[in-house]
N, C-alpha and C positions, 0 to 999 in steps of 0.2 A: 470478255464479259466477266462482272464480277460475282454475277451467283448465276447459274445454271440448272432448272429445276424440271428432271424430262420425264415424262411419262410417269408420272407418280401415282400409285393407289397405295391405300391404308383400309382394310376390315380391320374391324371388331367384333369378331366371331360371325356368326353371321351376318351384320351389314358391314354393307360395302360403303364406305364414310368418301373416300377419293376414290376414281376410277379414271387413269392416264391422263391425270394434270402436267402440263407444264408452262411455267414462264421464265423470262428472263433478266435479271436486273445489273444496268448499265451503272460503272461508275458514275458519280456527278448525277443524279438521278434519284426523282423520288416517283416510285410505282406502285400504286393504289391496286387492291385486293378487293371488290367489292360482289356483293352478296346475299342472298338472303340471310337470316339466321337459319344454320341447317346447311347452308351448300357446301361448307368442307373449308373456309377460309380458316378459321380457327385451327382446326387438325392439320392443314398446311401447314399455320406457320409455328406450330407444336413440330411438327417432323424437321422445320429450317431450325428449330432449335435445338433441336437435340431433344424435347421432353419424349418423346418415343419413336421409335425407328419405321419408317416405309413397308410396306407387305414387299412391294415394290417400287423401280425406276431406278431413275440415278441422282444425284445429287452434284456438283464439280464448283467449287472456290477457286474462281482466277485459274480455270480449266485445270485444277488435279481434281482426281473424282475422291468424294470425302463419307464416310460411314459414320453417324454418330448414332449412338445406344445412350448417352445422357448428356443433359443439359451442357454440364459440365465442359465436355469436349467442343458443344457448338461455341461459347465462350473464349474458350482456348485457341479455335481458329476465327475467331472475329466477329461473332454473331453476337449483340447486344438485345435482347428483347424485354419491351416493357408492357406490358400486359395489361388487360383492363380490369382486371381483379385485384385489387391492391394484396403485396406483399409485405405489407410493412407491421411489425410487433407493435402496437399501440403504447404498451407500456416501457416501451424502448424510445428516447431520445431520437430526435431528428440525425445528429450525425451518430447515433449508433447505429441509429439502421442504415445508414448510408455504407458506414464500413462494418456491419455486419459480416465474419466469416474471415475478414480480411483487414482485422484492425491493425494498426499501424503501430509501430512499440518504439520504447527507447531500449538504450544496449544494454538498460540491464533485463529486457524481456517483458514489462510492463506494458499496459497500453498506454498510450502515449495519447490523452485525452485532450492536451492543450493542441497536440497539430493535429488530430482529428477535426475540432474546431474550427481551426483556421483554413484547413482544406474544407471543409464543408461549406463555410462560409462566400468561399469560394466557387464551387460547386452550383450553390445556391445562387449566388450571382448571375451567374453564367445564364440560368433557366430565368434569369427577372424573378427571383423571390429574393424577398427578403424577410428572412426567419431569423429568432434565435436557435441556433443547434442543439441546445440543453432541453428546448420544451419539448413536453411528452406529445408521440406523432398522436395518438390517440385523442388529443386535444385542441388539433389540428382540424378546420373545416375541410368538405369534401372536396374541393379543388385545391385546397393548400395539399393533401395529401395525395393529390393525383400530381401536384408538381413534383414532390417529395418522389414521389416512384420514378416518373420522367429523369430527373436529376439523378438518380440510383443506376440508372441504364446505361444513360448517356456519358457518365464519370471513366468508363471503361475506353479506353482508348479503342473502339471496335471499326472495323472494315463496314459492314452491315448493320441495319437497323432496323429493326420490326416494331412500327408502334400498332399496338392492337385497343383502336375506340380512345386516343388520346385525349382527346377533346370530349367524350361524354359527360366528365364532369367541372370541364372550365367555364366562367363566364369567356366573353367577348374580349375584355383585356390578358386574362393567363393563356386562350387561346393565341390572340395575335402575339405576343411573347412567345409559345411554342413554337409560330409559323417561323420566326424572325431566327428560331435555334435552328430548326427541320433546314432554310433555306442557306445558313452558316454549314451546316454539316454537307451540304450537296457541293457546295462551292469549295469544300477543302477536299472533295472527291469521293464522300461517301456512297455508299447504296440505299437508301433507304424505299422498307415497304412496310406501305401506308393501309392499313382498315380505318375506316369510316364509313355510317349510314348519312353522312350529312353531306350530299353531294356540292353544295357552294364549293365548300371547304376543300374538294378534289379539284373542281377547276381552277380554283386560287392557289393551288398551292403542288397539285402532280402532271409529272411529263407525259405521263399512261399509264392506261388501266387493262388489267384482266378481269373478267367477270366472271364470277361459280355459280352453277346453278345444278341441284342435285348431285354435288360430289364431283361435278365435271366443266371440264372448259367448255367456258358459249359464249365466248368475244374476248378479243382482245384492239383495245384503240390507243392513238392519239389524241390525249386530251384536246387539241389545240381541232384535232378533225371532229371530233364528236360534239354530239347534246344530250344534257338532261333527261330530254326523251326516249330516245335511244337507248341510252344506259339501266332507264328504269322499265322499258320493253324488251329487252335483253336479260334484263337479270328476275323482274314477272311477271311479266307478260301482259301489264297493262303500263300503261299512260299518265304523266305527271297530273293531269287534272282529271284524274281517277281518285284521287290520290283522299281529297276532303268530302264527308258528307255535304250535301248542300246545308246552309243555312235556315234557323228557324224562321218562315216569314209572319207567324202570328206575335204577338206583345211577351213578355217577359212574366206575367202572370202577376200569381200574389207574391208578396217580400215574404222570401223566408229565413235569408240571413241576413241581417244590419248590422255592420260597423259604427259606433255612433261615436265620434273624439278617439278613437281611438291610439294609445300613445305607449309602444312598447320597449323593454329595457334597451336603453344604449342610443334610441334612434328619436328626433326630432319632432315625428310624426306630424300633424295627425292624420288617421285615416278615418275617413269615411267613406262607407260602401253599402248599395247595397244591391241583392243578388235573389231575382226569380225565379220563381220555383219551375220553370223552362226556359232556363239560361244557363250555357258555359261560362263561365267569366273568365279570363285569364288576369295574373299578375304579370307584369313586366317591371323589366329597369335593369339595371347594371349590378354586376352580382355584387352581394353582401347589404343589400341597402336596405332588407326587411322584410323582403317576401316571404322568408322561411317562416321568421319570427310573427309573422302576422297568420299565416296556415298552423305553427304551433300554440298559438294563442288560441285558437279557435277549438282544436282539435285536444290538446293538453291540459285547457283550461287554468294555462298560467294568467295569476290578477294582474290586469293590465293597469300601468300607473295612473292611466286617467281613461275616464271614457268608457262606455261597456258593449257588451255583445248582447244581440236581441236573434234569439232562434226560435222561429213562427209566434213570435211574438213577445214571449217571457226573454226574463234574463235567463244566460247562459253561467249556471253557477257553478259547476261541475269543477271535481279536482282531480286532474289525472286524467290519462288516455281513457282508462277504465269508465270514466263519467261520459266521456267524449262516447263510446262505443253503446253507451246507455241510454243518452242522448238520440241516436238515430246518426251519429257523424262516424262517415269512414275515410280512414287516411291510406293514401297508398307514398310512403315515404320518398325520399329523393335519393338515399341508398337500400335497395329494398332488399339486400344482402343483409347489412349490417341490423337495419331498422326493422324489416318487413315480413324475412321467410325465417322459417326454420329447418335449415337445414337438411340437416340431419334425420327431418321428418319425412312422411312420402306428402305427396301432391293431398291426396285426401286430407289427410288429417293438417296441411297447412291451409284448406280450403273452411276446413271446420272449426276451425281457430276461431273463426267469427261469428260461430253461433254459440262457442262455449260460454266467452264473456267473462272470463276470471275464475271457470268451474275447473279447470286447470285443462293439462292437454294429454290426459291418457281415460280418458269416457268416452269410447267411440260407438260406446252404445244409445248415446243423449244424438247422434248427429246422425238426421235422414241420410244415407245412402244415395235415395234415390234421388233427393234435392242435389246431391253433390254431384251424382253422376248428370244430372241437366244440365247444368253450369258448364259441365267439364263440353258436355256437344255441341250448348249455347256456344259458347266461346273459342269452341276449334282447338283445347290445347291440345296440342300435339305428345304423345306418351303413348308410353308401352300399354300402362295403364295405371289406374291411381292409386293403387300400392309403390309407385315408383317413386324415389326419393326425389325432391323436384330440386335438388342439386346438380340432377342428371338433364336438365328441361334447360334450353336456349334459355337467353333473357328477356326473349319476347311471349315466349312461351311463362315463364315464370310472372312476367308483370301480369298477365293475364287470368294467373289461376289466383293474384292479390285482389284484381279487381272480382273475381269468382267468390270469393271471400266475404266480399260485401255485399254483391247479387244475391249469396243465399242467407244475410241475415236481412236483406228486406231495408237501406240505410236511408234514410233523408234528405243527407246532405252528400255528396263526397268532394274529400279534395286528395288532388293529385299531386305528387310534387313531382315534376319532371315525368309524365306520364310517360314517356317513350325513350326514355335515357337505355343506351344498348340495346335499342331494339332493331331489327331492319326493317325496308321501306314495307314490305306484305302484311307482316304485324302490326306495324303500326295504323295503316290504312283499316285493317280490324279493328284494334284498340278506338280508334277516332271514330267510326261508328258505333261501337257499344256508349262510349260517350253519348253521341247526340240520339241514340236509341233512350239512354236514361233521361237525358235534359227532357227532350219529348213525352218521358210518361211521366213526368213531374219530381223527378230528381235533381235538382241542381249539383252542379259541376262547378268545383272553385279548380285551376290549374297552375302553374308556377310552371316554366320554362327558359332556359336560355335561347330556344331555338324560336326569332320573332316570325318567319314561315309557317311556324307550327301555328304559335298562337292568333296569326291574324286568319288562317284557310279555315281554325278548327272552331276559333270562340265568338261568341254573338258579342261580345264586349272586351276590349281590353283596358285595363287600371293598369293607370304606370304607378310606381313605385320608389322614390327617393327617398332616402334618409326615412325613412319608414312614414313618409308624407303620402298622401296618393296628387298626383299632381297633374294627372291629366286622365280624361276617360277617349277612346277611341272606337268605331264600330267596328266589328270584323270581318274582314272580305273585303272591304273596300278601303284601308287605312294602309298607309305604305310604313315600310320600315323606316324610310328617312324622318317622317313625323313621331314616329315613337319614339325612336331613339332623340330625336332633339327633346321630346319632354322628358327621358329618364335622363338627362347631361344637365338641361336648364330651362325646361319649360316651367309655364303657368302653372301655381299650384289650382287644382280644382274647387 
């Protein structure tokens, strides 16, 4: 056996985070960790890394038994892990951060910039990207930078391989490029283990699965013997077609947002849309093709080259987020790290962000309490309590007190970009009702996702999206994948 993982527990002072996990992972083999957010996969594969040490069990590489206290060490003996948190210095070059720690020099002790390059380049290949190595990663789109980290991992000649939520922020092409690396690595005899909420993706692509639920083992299968069902009543206790609210069945109401010519920088266009005030709409299409750009147009109130925007009616003239938020529009970002939380703040006051509106973010005496504390019981987020930094909070938990955010300033419109990127299947099934709970009280819901399961179970509508064209409209619930995806490759434009 290549990794051996027995009886494992981890507290964190008083909670008990794992309690007598164990799995096992076979050379040639790729073994999916799946879970709630909260069941301990993450602190697992932190302890197979080395980022902190077991309370308890044992640990054995190719049966010696192995102790790591830091990362470092798990590296040292084979363990390659790439995180869903990106590690990478924005203001550092693509192959600086690749060799970051461990630059390459010539003899007279310099670094040696030109064969960094070339091995990057390299590197780069391998994962299906093609980058210049010199651009700033900071300037890099969300999935160029999730390759960028992939690539960082994989560079390591390791025994073992932890990818944690790889594909969160790939379209459909840098995914299937990952699967074709993930499937090269098993065929030269690696280990690897697989986190993902996107169950396709498990059966496409792992041998078996262990599943956590509260800190503890509660199954272990054969992909080839198990189902979907199974997996998602195992790990919460309900059923895949639990999973979406029903659909609205009354009309889409009055227009509250219109795309009218719509034509934005870089893309073909045009768009026209338009979207009632008891309606999901989702965007679809193949990544990069304008869906960002058409949700920041709207929300940023950048001048579109031709064409204008109509919100309940008037023009949308607004300049800046700040206009967008004045407006009645809220945006929940597609990296809500980077774009969306603040940190370093607690849950609260990243809740009240949204009522301050530009009055800055230290008047916590301008923001109901008791509005926030509603929000927080409406929406289940899970916390100690809302003094707690919500850097401490899952990412389902976290997208949740965004969308809390916008609940308590009362918003018009919202869009979502990737409503459930890093979230697991319990969350999200939350998340998809607060949605069609707002579409229903006359909130419109614009969404953006990669995941076309999501968008056809969740949106009364789906707009495909090409070269920033809209090119086909689709109903949802009843529109199959194979017809979306044929109009975002080469259908009719609408």
């Amino acid at each position: 056996m290549l990794l051996e993982v027995v009886d494992i527990a981890k507290s964190f002072g008083s909670v008990q985070a794992l309690r007598g996990v164990s799995l096992a992972l076979k050379p040639g083999s790729v073994h999916a960790v799946l879970g709630e957010n909260g069941a301990g996969k993450s602190t697992l594969m932190k302890i197979i890394s080395g980022v902190f040490p077991a309370s308890s069990g044992t640990i054995r590489v190719e049966g010696q038994m192995v102790h790591w206290n830091r990362a470092e060490q798990a590296r040292a003996a084979g363990v390659s892990t790439i995180f869903q948190e990106f590690i990478l210095l924005p203001n550092l070059s693509v192959a600086e951060n690749l060799f970051l720690g461990r630059e390459l020099r010539t003899p007279l002790g310099l670094v040696d910039r030109q064969r960094q390059r070339e091995e990057s380049r390299r590197i780069l290949a391998r994962v299906g990207l093609d980058l210049d190595p010199d651009v700033l990663t900071g300037r890099l789109r969300v999935a160029e930078q999730q390759m960028v980290e992939i690539a960082k991992g994989v560079m390591r000649d390791a025994r073992i391989f932890v990818f944690d939520e790889p594909t969160a922020a790939l379209g459909d092409r840098e995914a299937a490029r990952l699967f074709d690396l993930i499937r090269q690595l098993r065929a030269e005899g690696k280990g690897i283990l697989y986190i993902s909420h996107r169950l396709p993706e498990l059966f496409e692509l792992c041998d078996e699965v262990t599943v956590l639920k509260d800190g503890q083992f509660a199954g272990h299968f054969a992909m080839q013997e198990t189902t979907a069902t199974e997996l998602v009543t195992t790990m919460v206790g309900r059923t895949l077609d639990q999973l979406f609210p029903p659909h609205r069945t009354g009309g889409p109401g009055e227009t509250v947002l219109e795309l009218r010519d719509l034509r934005t920088t870089g893309f073909a266009g045009p768009v026209n849309l338009a979207i009632g005030r008891h309606e999901i709409v989702g965007l679809a299409g193949l990544e990069g093709q304008g869906q960002i750009g058409i949700t920041r147009s709207i929300f940023e109130g950048h001048a579109p080259e031709t064409g204008e925007i109509l919100f309940e009616g008037l023009p949308l003239g607004h300049a800046g987020p700040a206009g967008g938020v004045a407006a009645g529009i809220g945006l929940i970002p597609e990296d809500r790290k980077a774009e969306g939380l603040f940190l370093p703040l607690s849950v609260a006051r990243n809740i009240a962000v949204g009522l301050l509106s530009g009055k800055g973010l230290a008047q916590p005496a301008s923001v109901p309490a008791e509005d926030i504390a509603a929000q927080i019981q409406r929406l289940r987020i899970r916390l100690r309590d809302a003094a707690q930094a919500i850097s401490e909070l899952s990412g389902g938990n976290q997208q949740k007190a965004l969308l809390a955010r916008w609940l308590v300033r009362g918003v018009k419109l919202l869009i979502c970009e990737e409503p459930t990127r890093g979230v697991d299947i319990g969350a999200k099934s939350e998340i998809y009702a607060i949605l069609r709970e707002l579409a229903d009280s006359g909130v419109p819901v614009l969404i953006t996702s990669r995941e076309l399961p999501e968008l056809i179970g969740l949106c009364d509508r789906i707009v495909v999206v090409r070269d920033g064209a809209t090119v086909g409209s689709f109903p949802g619930g009843t529109s199959t994948e194979e017809e979306i995806m044929a109009a975002a490759i080469g259908g009719q434009r609408a």
